[in-house]
C-alpha positions in Angstrom: -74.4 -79.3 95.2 -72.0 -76.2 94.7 -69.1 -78.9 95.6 -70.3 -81.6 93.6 -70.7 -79.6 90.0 -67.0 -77.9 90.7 -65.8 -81.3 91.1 -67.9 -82.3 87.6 -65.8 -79.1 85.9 -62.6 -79.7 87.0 -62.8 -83.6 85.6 -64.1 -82.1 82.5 -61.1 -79.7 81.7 -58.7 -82.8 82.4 -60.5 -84.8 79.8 -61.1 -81.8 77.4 -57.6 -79.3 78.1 -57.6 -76.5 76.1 -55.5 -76.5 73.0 -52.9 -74.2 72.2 -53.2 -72.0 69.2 -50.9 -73.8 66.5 -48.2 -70.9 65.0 -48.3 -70.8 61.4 -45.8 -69.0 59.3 -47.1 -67.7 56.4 -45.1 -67.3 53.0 -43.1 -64.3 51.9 -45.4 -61.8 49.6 -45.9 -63.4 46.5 -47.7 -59.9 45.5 -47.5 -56.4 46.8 -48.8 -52.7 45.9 -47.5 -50.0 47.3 -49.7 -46.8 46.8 -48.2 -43.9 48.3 -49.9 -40.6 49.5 -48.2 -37.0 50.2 -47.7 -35.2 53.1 -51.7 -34.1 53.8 -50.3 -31.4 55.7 -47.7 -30.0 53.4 -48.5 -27.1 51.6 -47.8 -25.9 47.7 -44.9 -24.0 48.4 -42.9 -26.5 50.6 -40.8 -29.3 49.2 -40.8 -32.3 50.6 -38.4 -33.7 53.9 -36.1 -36.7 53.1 -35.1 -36.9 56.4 -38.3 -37.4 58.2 -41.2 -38.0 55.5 -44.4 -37.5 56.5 -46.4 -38.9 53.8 -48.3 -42.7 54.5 -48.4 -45.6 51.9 -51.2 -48.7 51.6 -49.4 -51.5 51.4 -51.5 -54.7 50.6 -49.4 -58.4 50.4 -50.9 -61.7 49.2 -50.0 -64.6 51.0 -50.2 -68.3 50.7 -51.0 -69.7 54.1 -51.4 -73.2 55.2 -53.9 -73.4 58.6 -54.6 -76.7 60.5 -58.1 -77.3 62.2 -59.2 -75.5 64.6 -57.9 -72.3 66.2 -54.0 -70.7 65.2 -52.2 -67.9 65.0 -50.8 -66.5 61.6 -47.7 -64.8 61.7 -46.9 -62.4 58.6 -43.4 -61.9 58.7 -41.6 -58.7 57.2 -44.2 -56.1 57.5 -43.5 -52.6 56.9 -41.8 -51.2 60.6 -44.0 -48.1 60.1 -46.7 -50.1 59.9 -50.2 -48.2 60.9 -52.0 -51.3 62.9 -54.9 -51.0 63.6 -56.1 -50.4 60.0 -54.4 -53.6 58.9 -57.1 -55.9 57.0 -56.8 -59.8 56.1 -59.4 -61.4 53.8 -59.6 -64.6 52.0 -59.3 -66.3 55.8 -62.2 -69.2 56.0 -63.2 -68.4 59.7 -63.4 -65.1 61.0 -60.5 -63.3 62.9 -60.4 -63.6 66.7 -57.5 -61.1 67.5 -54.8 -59.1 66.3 -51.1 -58.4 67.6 -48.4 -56.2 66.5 -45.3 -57.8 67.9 -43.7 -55.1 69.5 -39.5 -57.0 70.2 -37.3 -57.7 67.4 -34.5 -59.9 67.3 -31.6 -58.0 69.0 -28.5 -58.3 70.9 -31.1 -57.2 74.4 -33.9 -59.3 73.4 -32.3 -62.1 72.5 -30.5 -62.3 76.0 -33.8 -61.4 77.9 -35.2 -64.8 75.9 -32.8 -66.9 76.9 -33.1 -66.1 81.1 -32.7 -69.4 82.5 -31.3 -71.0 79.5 -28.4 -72.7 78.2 -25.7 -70.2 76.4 -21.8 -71.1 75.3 -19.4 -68.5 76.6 -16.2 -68.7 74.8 -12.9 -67.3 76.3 -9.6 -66.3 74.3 -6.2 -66.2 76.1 -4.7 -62.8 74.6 -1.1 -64.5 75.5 -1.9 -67.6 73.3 -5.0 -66.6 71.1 -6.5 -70.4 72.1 -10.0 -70.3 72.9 -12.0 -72.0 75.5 -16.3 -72.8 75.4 -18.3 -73.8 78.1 -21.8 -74.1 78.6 -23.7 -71.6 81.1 -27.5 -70.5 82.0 -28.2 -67.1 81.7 -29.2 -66.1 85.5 -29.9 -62.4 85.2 -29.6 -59.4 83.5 -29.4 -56.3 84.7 -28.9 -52.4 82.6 -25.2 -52.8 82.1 -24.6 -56.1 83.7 -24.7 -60.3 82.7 -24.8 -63.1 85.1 -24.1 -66.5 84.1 -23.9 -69.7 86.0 -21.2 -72.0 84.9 -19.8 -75.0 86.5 -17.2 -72.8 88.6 -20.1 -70.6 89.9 -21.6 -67.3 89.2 -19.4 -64.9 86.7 -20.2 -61.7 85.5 -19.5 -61.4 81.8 -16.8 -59.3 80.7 -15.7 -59.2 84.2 -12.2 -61.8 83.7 -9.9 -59.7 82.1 -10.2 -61.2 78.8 -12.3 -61.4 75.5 -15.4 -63.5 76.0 -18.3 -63.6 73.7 -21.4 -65.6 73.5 -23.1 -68.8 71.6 -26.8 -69.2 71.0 -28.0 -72.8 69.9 -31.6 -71.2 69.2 -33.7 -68.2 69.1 -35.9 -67.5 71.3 -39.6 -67.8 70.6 -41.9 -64.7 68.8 -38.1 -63.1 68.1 -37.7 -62.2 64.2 -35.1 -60.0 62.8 -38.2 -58.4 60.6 -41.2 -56.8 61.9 -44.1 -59.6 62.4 -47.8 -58.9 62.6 -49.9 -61.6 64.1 -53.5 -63.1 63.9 -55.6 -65.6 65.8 -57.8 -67.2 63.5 -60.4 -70.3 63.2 -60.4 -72.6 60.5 -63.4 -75.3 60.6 -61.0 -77.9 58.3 -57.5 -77.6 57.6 -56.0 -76.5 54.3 -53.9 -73.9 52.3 -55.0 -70.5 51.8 -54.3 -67.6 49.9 -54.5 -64.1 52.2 -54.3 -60.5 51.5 -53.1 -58.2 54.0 -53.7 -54.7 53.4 -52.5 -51.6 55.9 -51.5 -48.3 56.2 -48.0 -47.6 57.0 -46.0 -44.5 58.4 -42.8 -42.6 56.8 -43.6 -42.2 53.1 -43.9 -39.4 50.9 -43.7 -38.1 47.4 -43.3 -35.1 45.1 -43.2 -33.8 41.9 -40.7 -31.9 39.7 -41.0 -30.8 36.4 -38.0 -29.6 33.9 -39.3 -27.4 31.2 -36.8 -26.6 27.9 -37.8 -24.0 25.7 -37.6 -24.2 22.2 -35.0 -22.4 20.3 -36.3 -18.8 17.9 -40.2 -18.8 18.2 -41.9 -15.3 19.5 -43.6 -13.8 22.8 -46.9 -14.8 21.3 -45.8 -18.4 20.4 -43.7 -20.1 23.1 -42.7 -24.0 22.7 -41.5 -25.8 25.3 -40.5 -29.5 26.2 -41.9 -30.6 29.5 -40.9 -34.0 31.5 -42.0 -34.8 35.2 -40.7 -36.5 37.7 -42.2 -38.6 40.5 -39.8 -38.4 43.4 -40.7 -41.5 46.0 -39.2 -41.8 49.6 -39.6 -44.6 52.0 -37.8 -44.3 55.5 -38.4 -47.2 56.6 -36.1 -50.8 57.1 -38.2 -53.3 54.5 -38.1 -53.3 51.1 -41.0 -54.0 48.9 -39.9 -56.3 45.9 -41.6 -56.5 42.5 -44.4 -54.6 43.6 -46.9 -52.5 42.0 -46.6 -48.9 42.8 -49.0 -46.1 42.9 -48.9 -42.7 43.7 -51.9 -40.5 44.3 -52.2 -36.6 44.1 -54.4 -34.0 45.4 -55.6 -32.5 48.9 -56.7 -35.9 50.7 -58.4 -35.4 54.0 -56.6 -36.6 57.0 -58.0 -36.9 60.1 -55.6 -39.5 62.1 -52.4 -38.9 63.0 -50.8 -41.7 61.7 -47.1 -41.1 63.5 -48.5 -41.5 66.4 -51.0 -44.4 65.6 -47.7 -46.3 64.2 -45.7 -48.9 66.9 -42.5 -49.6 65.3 -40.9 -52.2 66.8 -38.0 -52.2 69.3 -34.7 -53.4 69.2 -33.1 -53.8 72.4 -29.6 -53.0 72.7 -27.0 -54.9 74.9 -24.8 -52.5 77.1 -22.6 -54.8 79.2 -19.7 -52.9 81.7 -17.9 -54.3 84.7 -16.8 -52.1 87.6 -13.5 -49.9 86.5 -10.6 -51.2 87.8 -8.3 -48.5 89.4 -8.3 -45.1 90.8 -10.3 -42.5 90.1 -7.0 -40.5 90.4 -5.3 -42.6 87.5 -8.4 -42.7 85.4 -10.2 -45.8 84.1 -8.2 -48.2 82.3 -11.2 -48.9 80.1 -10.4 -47.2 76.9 -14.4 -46.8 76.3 -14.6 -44.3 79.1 -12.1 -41.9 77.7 -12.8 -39.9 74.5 -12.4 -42.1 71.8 -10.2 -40.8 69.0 -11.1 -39.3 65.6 -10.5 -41.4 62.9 -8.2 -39.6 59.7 -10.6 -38.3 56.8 -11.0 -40.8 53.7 -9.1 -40.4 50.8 -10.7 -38.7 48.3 -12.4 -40.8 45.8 -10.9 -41.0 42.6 -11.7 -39.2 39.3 -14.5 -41.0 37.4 -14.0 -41.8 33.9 -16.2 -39.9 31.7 -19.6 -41.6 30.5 -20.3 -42.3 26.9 -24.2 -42.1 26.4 -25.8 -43.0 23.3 -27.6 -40.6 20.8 -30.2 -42.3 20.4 -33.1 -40.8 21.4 -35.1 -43.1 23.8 -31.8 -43.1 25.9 -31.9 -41.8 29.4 -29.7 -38.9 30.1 -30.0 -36.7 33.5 -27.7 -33.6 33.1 -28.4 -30.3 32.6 -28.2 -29.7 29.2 -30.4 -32.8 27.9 -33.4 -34.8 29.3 -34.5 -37.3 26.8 -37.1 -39.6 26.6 -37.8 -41.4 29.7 -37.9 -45.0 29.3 -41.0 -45.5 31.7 -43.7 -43.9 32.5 -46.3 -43.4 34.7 -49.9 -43.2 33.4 -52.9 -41.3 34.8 -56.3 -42.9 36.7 -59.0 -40.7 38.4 -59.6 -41.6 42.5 -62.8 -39.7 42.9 -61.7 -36.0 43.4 -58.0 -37.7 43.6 -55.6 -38.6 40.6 -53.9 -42.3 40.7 -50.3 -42.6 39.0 -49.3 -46.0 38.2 -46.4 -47.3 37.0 -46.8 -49.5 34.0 -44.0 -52.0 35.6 -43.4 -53.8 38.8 -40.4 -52.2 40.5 -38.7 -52.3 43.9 -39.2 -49.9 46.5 -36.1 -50.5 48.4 -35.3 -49.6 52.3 -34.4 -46.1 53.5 -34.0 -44.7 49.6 -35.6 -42.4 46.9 -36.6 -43.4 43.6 -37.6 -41.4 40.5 -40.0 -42.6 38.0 -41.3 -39.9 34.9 -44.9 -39.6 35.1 -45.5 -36.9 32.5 -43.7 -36.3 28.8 -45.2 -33.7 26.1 -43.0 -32.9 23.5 -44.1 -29.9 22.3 -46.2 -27.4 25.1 -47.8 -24.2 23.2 -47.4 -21.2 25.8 -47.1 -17.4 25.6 -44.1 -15.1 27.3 -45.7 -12.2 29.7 -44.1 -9.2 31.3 -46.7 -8.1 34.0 -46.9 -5.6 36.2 -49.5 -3.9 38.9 -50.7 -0.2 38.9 -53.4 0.8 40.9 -53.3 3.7 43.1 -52.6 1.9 46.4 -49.1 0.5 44.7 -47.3 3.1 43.0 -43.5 2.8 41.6 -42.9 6.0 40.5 -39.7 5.4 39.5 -38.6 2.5 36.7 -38.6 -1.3 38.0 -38.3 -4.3 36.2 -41.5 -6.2 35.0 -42.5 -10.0 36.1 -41.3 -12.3 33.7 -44.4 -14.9 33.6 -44.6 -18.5 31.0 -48.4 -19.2 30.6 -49.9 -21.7 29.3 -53.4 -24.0 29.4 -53.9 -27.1 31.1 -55.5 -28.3 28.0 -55.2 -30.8 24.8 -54.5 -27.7 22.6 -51.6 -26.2 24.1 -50.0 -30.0 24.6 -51.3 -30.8 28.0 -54.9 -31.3 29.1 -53.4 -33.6 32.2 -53.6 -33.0 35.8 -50.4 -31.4 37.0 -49.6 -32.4 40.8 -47.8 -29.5 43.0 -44.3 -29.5 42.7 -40.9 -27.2 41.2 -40.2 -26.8 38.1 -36.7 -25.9 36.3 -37.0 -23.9 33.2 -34.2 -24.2 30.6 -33.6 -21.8 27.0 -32.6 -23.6 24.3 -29.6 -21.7 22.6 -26.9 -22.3 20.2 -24.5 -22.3 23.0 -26.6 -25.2 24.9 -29.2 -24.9 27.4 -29.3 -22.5 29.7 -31.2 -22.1 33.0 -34.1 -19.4 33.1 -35.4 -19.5 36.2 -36.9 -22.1 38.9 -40.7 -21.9 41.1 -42.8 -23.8 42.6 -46.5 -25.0 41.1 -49.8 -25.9 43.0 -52.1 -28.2 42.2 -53.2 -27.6 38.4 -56.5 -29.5 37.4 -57.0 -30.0 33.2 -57.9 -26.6 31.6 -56.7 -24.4 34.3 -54.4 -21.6 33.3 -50.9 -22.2 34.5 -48.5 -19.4 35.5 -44.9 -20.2 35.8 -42.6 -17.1 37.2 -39.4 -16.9 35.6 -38.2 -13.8 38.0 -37.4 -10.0 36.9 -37.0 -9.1 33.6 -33.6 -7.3 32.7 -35.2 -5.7 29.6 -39.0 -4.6 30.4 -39.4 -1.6 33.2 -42.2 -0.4 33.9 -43.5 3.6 35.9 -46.9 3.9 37.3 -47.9 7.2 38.6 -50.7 9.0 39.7 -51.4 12.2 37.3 -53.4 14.5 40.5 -53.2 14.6 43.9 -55.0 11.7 45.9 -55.1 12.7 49.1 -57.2 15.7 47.4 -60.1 13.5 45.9 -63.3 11.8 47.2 -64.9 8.8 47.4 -66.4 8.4 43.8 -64.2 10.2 41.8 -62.5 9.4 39.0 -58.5 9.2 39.4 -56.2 9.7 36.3 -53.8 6.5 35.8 -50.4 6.3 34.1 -48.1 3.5 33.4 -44.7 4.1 31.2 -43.3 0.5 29.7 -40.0 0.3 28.1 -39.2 -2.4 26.0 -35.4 -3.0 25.5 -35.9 -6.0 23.5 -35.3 -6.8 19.7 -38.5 -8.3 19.6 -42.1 -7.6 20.4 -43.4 -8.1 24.4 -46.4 -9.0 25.8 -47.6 -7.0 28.5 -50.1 -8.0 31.4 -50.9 -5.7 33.3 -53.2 -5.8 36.8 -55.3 -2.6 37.3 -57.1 -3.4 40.7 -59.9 -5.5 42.5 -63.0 -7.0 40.2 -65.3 -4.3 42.0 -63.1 -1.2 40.5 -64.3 0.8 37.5 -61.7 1.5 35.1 -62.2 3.5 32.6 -59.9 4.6 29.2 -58.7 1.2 28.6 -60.6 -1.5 26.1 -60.7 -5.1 26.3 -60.5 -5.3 30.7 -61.1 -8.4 32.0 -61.2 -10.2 35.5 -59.0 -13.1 35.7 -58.0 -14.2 39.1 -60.3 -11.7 41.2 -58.5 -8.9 39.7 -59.3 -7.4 36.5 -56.0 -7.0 34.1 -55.4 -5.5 30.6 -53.2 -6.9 28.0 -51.4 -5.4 25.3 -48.3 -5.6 23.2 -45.4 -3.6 23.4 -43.1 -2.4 20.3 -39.4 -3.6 19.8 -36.9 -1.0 21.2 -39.9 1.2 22.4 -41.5 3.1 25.1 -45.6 2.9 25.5 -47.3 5.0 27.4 -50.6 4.0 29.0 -53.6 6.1 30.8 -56.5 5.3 32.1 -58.9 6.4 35.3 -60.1 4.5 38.2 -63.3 5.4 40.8 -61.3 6.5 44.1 -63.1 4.5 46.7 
């Protein structure tokens, strides 16, 4: 019985063989968005690593794909080398998805040999005394690291083993070898026909930051500070594809991370070729192979020449990056929410192009109402005795009055003064995250014209817990003009007392006041000694 119905199966699978799965090509991207996400891991204060970006990017491609009946694989040619795969989705398929491959080989000088064991190759010879050339054809026999065996009609031959140049001839490549990245498919299609597919995945060796450059209006007072503020978005990829005419995103804010996408990433290999044949010679006279000695150093490049200097126009929607001007910005990105997240888009397709940066404006406000602070601290456990300069601070609100009222992603920012000699820079920092209607506080460094003295008027170390302890803070104000003066008297839970108008901003509770032009002010107050 167990004979006869073994006998019944193997004359079934000779009528009915099972049929290979038909490779289909799809088409090039005929659309692609790129939306790229920061470094999760990178904080406020760190900028952002050319080199080795550790940012991610969704990348989704629509394809047109034509699918016979029955069961074949789709082959989507050119994906991103950092590609992320097993989040990579396909939809708009008519059957459902069987498996998924990331081809791992690309077309190289290693794989392309390895595909060809046992095949057909041309091996062409050149006489160095004549220069003539000579082809045969030869099967690839074996390869091992460093060596190539061919079969020709005088025998076995080791390549590069005759004393003379010899190169090889493939007719073909070798089957599931592409010079780009591929990712692969099995799929079912009950009837045949063309489809159009969109491939969406996460991909490795992105990133993106911000920079702002803020120019400060010429005249104008401590109390009434106007600036011009542009920002740039700053895009890397690292990786070997470009992304043509595609729609490009960029999102901001603290995104939750939980894979480690580096390490969930295959990027494809490229095999190299290494072929040697034994040195000929004595070990005593060195190798005649000039690869085995220290190769020499090549002479340093001319230096390029002077470039001609660049007229730019005066008109004022030209695009100018030096450091005295920044004009309008022909471009620029505009603002979506993403749940807690904000979504930058640019208004026009673009190319993100392989292994480069690119800079796109995202934020212009012509005119940015601020105010100019000197601050200080003074509280009993931070005494400077002695004169020091005060913290020069730009503040401003994240709001529609003051010319914002935007979300502001982390990044530096370069301040500039307008002044009748040009612009000159004030200072450079670094901003966090700012949500709209935040206060925003920009350091511009020391001040060279505001010091500040605070001082204990009794002995400390002489008090108890409760009592009150005598304050004071001397300010001098070398300036022509009126200063603003912020200064931070202690933690929220401290009673101060002497000094109207306290209020807690930031934990910490801080007094403001103005200070005269040319002028010393003298301030006291007490605090509980806890």
């Amino acid at each position: 019985m167990r004979r006869a119905l073994l006998l019944l199966l193997i004359a079934s699978a000779a009528e009915h063989p099972l049929a290979a799965r038909e490779a289909v090509e799809a088409s090039a991207p005929q659309k692609i968005a790129v939306t790229v996400y920061r470094d999760p891991n990178r904080g406020p204060d760190e900028t952002m690593d050319r080199d080795w970006p550790r940012g991610f990017a969704m990348i989704s491609e629509t394809r047109t794909v034509t699918l016979p009946p029955g069961e074949s694989t789709i082959r989507f040619e050119g994906v991103s080398e950092g590609m992320v795969a097993v989040t990579a989705i396909v939809t708009g398929l008519p059957g459902g998805t069987i498996e998924k491959n990331r081809n791992a080989d690309l077309l190289s000088p290693g794989a392309l040999v390895d595909g060809m064991l046992g095949n057909r190759v041309t091996i062409t010879r050149t006489d160095p005394a004549t220069g003539r050339e000579a082809s045969e054809a030869a099967i690839v026999r074996s390869r091992a690291d460093g060596g190539l065996v061919l079969q020709t009609a005088e025998g076995f031959q080791a390549v590069r083993c005759a004393g003379v140049p010899e190169r090889l001839t493939f007719d073909r490549i070798p089957a599931g070898l592409s010079a780009q990245p591929v990712y692969s498919i099995d799929t079912a299609a009950p009837v045949g026909g063309t489809y159009t597919v969109t491939l969406t995945y996460l991909s490795w060796g992105f990133d993106w930051q911000a920079h702002y450059v803020a120019t400060l209006a010429e005249g104008g007072s401590a109390d009434d500070v106007r600036m011009r503020l542009t920002s740039w978005l700053t895009l890397v990829n690292d990786n070997n594809q470009s992304f043509a005419d595609a729609e490009l995103m960029a999102v901001a804010g603290r995104l939750r991370v939980t894979s480690d996408y580096r390490a969930l990433s295959d990027p494809p290999n490229g095999k190299s070729l290494r072929i040697t044949c034994f040195p000929i010679g004595s070990t005593a006279r060195g190798s005649p192979d000039p690869y085995m000695g220290p190769r020499p150093v090549p002479p340093p490049p001319p230096p390029p020449p002077m470039a001609a200097p660049v007229a730019y126009s005066d008109r004022s929607e030209a695009i100018v990056l030096t450091g005295s001007r920044v004009s309008r910005a022909a471009m620029v990105t505009t603002e979506e929410d993403l749940a807690d997240l904000k979504l930058y888009r640019v208004p026009e397709r673009v190319t993100v192009a392989a292994q480069s940066q690119k800079q796109i404006a995202f934020l212009e406000r012509d005119e940015v109402k601020g105010k100019l602070w000197h601050t200080t601290t003074c509280t009993p456990w931070a005494l400077e005795e002695d004169p020091q300069p005060a913290r020069l601070v730009l503040a401003t609100v994240n709001d529609a009055r003051s010319g914002l009222g935007v979300a502001l992603p982390t990044g530096g920012i370069t301040v500039f003064e307008s002044t009748t000699d040009g612009e000159l820079l004030v200072g450079e920092e670094r901003l966090r995250d700012y949500a709209s209607g935040q206060d925003v506080d920009i350091a511009l460094g020391a001040s060279s014209q505001v010091t500040v003295a605070c001082s204990v008027e009794d002995d400390l170390e002489r008090r108890q817990s409760g009592d009150k302890v005598p304050m004071r803070l001397v300010v001098t104000n070398a300036n022509p003009a009126p200063a603003k003066l912020r200064l931070t008297l202690g933690g929220a839970a401290a009673k101060i007392g002497g000094l109207r108008g306290v209020r807690i901003k930031d934990g910490a509770r801080i007094y403001e006041t103005s200070l005269p032009a040319n002028g010393t002010r003298e301030l006291r107050w007490t605090i509980v000694n806890e």
